[in-house]
C-alpha positions, -999 to 999 in steps of 0.1 A, spaced: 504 -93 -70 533 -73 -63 536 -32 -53 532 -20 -87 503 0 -96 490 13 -124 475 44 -132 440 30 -140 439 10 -114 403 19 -88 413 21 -51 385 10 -29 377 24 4 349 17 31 333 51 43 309 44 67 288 60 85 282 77 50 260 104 67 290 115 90 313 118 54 290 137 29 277 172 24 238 180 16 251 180 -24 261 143 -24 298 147 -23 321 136 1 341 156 28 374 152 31 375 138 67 363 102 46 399 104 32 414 112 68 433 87 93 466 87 110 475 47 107 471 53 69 441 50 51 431 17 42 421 7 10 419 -24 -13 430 -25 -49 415 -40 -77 445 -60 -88 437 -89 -113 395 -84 -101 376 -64 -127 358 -34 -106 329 -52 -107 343 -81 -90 368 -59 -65 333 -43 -50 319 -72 -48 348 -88 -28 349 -55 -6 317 -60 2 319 -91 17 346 -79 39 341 -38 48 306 -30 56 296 10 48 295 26 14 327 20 -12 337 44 -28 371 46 -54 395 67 -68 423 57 -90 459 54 -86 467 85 -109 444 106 -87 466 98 -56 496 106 -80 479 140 -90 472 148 -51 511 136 -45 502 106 -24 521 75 -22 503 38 -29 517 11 -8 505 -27 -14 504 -41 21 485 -69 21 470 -87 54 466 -126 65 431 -123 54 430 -93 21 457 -101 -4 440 -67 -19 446 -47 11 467 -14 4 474 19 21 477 55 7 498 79 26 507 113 26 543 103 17 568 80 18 580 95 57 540 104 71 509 82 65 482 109 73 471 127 42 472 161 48 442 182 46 445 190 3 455 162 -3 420 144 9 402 174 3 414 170 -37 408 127 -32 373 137 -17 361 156 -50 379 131 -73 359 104 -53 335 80 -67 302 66 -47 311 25 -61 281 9 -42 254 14 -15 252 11 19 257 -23 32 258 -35 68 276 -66 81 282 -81 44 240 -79 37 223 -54 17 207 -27 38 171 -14 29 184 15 13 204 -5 -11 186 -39 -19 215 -49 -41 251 -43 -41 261 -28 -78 281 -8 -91 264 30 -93 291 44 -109 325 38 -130 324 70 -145 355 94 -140 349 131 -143 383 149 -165 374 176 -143 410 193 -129 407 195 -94 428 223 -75 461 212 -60 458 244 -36 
């Protein structure tokens, strides 16, 4: 795996606690998409989705949720491949190429382009709430977001 990305690609990211990240409608806030050091994500790379979740699961406890490269792009963040001694997968989307932080429209825009990819898990084992760990959804709205 190198640092090239394509567009398609899903974006995986831990949000936990999900009760903390997401408004009474069932989408998420921005602050889920918010941290100075650079939020951490994994990619798929050569996993299917299916098989990226899976492997996030068994590493990240919390609810994963995705977005995809060209969503970043269309929010003007940068995608950095950095992987770590234990995640070949793990990545990083900043702000920019100079600032890690996203600023607030650009994870207010990832928030709403945000997908819910699994349920709640704690410590690698299915919680009550989510006997199973599947896949709810890999459906990507064409909705346009706002950019403002």
């Amino acid at each position: 795996m190198d640092n090239t990305f394509e567009d398609d690609e899903t974006l995986l990211r831990s949000v936990k606690p999900i009760e903390l990240f997401m408004h009474k409608d069932g989408t998420l806030t921005s602050a889920a998409f918010k941290d100075s050091d650079g939020l951490s994500v994994d990619r798929t790379g050569d996993h299917t989705l299916e098989q990226a979740v899976e492997f996030a699961q068994h590493h990240l406890t919390g609810v994963i949720v995705g977005v995809t490269v060209l969503q970043c792009k269309q929010v003007e963040a940068v995608v950095k491949y950095l992987p770590v001694p234990d995640n070949n997968y793990h990545s990083e989307i900043h702000r920019n190429e100079e600032k890690l932080r996203l600023n607030d429209r650009q994870a207010e825009n990832l928030s709403k382009r945000a997908h819910i990819l699994n349920g709640a898990k704690t410590n690698g084992q299915p919680s009550a709430e989510s006997p199973e760990p599947t896949v709810i959804s890999i459906y990507w709205p064409k909705k346009n977001c706002s950019d403002s």
